[in-house]
N, C-alpha and C positions, 0 to 999 in steps of 0.2 A: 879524272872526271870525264866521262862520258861526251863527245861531239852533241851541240843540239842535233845537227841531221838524223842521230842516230837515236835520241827519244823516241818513244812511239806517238803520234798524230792524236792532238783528242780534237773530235770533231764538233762534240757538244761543250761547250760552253756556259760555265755558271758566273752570275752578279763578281764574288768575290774569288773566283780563278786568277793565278796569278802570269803573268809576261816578264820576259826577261829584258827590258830596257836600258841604253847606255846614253847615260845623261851627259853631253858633250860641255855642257856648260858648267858643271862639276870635274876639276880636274883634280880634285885629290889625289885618286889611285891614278892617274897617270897621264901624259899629255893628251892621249885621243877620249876622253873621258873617266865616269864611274862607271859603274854596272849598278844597275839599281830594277826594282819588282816597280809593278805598275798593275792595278786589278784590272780586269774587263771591262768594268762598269765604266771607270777612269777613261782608258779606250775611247769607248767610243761617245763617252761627255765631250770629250776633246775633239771629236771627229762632227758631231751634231751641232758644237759650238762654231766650227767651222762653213757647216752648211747652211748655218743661218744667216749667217752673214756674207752669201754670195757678191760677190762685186763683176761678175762675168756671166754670160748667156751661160742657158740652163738648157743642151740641145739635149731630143731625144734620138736616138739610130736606132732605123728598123720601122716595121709595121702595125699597124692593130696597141700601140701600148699605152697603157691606162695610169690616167691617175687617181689610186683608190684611198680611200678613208671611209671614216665611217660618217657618212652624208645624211643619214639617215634616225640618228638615236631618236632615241623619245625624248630625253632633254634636249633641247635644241640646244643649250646650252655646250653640251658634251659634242656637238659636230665639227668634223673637220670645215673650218671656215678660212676666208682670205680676207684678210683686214690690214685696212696701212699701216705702217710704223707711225707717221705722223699723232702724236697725241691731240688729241681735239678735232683730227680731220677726218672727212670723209673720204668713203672708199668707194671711188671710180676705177673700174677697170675696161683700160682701151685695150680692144682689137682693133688689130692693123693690119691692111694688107701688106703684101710684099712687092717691092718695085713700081711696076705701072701698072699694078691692078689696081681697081676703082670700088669692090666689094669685100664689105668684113659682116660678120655675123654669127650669129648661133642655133643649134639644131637642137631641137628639144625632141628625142624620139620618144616612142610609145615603146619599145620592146628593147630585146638585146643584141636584136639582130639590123642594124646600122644598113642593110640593104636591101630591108623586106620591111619595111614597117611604117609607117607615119609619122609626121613630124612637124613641130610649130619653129619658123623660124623665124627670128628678128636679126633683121639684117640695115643697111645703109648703103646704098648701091648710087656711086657717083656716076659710073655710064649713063644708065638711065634718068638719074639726077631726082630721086624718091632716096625715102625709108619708107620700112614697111612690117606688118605682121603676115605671114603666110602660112597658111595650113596647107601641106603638101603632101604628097606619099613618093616611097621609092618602092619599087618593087612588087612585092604581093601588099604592101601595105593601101589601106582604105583613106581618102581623103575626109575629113571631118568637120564638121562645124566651128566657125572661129567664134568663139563665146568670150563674153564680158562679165565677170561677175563681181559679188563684193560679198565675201563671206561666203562663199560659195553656191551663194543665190546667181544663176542666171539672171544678168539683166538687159542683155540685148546680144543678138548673136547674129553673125552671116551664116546663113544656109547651106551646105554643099551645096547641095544638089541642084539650087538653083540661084545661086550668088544670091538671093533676097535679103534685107537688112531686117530684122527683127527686134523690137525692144519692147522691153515691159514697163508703161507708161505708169507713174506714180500719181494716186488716184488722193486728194484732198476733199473729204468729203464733209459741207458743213447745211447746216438743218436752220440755221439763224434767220434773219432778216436783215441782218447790219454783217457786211464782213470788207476787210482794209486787206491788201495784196501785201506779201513779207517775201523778202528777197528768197524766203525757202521754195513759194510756186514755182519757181524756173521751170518750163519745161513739164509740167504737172494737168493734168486733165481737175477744176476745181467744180466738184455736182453741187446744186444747190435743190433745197428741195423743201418748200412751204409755202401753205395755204394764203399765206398773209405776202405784199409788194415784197420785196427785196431791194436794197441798198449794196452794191459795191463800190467804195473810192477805190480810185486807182492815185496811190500819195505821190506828192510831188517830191522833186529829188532831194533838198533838204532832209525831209522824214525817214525817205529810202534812199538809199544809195543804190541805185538800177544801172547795171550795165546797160548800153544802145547794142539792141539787139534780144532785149528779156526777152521772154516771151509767155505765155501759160492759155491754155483753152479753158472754156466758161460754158457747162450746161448747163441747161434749167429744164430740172426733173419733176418740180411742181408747178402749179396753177395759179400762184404769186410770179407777177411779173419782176423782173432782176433791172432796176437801174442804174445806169452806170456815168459816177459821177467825178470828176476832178477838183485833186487841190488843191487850194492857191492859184498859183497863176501858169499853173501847167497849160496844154494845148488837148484838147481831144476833139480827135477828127472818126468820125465814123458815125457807126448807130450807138444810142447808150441806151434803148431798150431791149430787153430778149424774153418773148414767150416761152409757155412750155416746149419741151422738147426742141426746143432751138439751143444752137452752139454757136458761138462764136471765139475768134483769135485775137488774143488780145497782147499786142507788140510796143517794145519800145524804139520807136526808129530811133531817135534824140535823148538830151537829156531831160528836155523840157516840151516834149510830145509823145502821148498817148494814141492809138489808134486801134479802134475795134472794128473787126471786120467780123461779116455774115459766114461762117461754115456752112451748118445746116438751119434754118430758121421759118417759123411758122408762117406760112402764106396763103391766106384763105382764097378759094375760089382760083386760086394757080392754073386748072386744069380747063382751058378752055371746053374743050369735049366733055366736061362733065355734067352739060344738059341735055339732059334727055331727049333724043332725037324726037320721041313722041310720049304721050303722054302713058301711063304706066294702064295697066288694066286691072279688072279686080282676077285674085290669083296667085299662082307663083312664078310667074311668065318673068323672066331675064331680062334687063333690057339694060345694052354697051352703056357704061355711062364714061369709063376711058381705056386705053389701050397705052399703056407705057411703055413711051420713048427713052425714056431715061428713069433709074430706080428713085424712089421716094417712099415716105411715110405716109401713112394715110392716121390722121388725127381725131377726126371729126367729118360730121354730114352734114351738108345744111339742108332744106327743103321747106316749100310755101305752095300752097294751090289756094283759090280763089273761093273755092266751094269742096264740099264733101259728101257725096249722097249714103256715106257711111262712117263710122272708129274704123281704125285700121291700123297696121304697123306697116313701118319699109324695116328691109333687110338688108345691108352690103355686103355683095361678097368679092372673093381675088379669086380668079380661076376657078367659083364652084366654092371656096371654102368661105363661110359666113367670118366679118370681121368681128373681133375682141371688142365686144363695147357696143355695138352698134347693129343689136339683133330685133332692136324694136323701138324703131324710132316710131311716135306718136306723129297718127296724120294732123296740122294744125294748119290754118287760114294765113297764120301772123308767123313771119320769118323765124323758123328755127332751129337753131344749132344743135348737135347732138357734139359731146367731145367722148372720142375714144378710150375703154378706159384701161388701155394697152396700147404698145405700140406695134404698126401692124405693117410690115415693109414690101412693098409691091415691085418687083425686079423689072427689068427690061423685057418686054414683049408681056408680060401679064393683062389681063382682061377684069378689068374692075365693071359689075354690074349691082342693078339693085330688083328687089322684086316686093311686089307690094301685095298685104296679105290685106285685102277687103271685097266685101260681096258687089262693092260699087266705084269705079272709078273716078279718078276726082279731076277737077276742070281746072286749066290753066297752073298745071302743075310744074315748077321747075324745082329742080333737085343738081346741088354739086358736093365736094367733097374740100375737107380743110387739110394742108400738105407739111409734110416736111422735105424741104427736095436733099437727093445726098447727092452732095458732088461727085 
């Protein structure tokens, strides 16, 4: 019989290929064992059953080397995954540094190229004494916006380009006259919008369980005023009315204290300057009624004159453009309000004027404007 050395080499390998094995724990044919077959498959069962059950570091030698699987299948099911032996437990996996380093972390790049491309890292950095999320680049790679999503809806993000924090505020929009706060507003812009008063309770902590610190904003987008009432034996400290086009913030400092504060909120007659330095002529002749210091809404007109030697309309304009709503307000003796019937926002340094269209100019005429101021 032929030396193995001197078989010829097969290189390929099949499932039921046969090995010549010497089973040392079978001493039938002779004290140093038997000779006995063993398939491929057998092999390397016995080499896999091995590996799974490492009891020793798993070091790699050399550079650049991967560990590949398939990461990616359409069944998530079928992906190579890292899961505890623990039955019932969960799977935490730590990263450690080594010795007296103080950072561990992970680099999630954009490409294949590990020295040219972008990257989101999560990290925990005891030097500096943070964790943190980072969107970085190395290389030719682009720095990216750090986004927030949930189902892959954006819902708040930092900016590259200019660190700016961005979110997409979740908007509760109800039409009622009666509405009670649910632990869901957190954090929620809540519009209200009807012709008829408005009721909002703000429920005491028995009813809701409010973390200190709730919070949720409150417009009012209709010409029903929004009051704002507590229950039980809660605390509310602030305003508990709000006009149209007014906002307010509405917090829980305690468990047992409400407080609504002013945002933006309706303030008639706000604009000192907005009397007319003289009295208007008949025409279409301009005349300052303010000049803004600071941005606002402009709501409403008011205006009264003593006498009329004609009908006439006023006009108000921002810079030359007539406002929304307020193209023909009626000349009357007896205090009159006009309300806007759009909102019309006049920026920092803008020129609010009015110009009165009659053959005849009216006597003892004062004329101002109804605001929303923005912070």
């Amino acid at each position: 019989m032929p030396k193995l050395t001197d078989q010829p080499e097969l290189t390929s390998l099949a499932d039921n290929d046969l090995a010549h094995v010497v089973d040392v724990s079978d001493t039938t044919s002779g004290a140093n064992g038997t000779s006995k077959k063993i398939t491929y498959t057998n092999i390397f069962a016995q080499f896999l059953a091995v590996a799974r059950t490492m009891s020793a570091n798993f070091n790699f030698s050399g550079n650049g080397l991967k560990v590949t699987g398939d990461f990616s299948n359409a069944t998530r099911a079928n992906r190579l995954a890292i899961q505890t032996s623990t039955v019932n437990g969960n799977t935490r996996v730590p990263l450690l540094p080594n010795g007296t380093s103080r950072l561990a972390g992970i680099d999630c790049h954009d490409g294949v190229d590990a020295d040219n491309s972008s990257f989101l890292q999560v990290h925990s950095d005891g030097t500096n004494n943070h964790a943190g999320l980072n969107s970085a680049k190395v290389g030719t790679g682009a720095t990216k916006d750090l986004v927030f999503q949930i189902d892959s809806v954006t819902r708040a993000k930092v900016n590259a380009a200019n660190g700016g924090f961005q979110y997409l505020q979740t908007v509760n929009v109800q039409t009622g006259t009666t509405y009670t706060l649910v632990a869901d507003d957190f954090a929620k812009l809540i519009t209200f919008n009807n012709a008829a008063a408005i009721t909002v309770t703000l429920p005491q902590q028995s009813t809701l369980t409010t973390t200190t610190g709730f919070f949720c904003k409150v417009r009012n987008l209709g010409v029903g005023v929004i009051t704002f009432v507590k229950e039980g034996a809660e605390t509310l400290d602030g305003n508990t009315t709000l006009n149209q086009f007014g906002e307010v913030l509405i917090e829980r400092p305690t468990t047992t204290k409400w407080s609504v504060a002013y945002g933006n909120t309706l303030k008639p007659s706000q604009i000192e300057a907005a009397r007319v330095p003289t009295v208007p002529v008949a025409g279409t002749t301009y005349y300052l009624v303010a000049r803004a210091k600071n941005p606002f809404t402009i709501t409403g007109f008011v205006q009264q004159a003593t006498s009329f030697g004609t009908a006439g309309t006023y006009t108000v304009f921002n810079n030359g453009v007539a406002i929304t709503g307020l193209t023909a307000v009626a000349n009357t003796t007896a205090i009159n309000e006009t309300a806007a019937t759009a909102l019309n926002t006049v920026s920092t340094g803008d020129q609010v004027t009015i110009a009165l269209a009659a053959t005849t100019a009216p006597v003892g005429w004062i004329g101002s404007l109804s605001i929303v101021e923005s912070l």
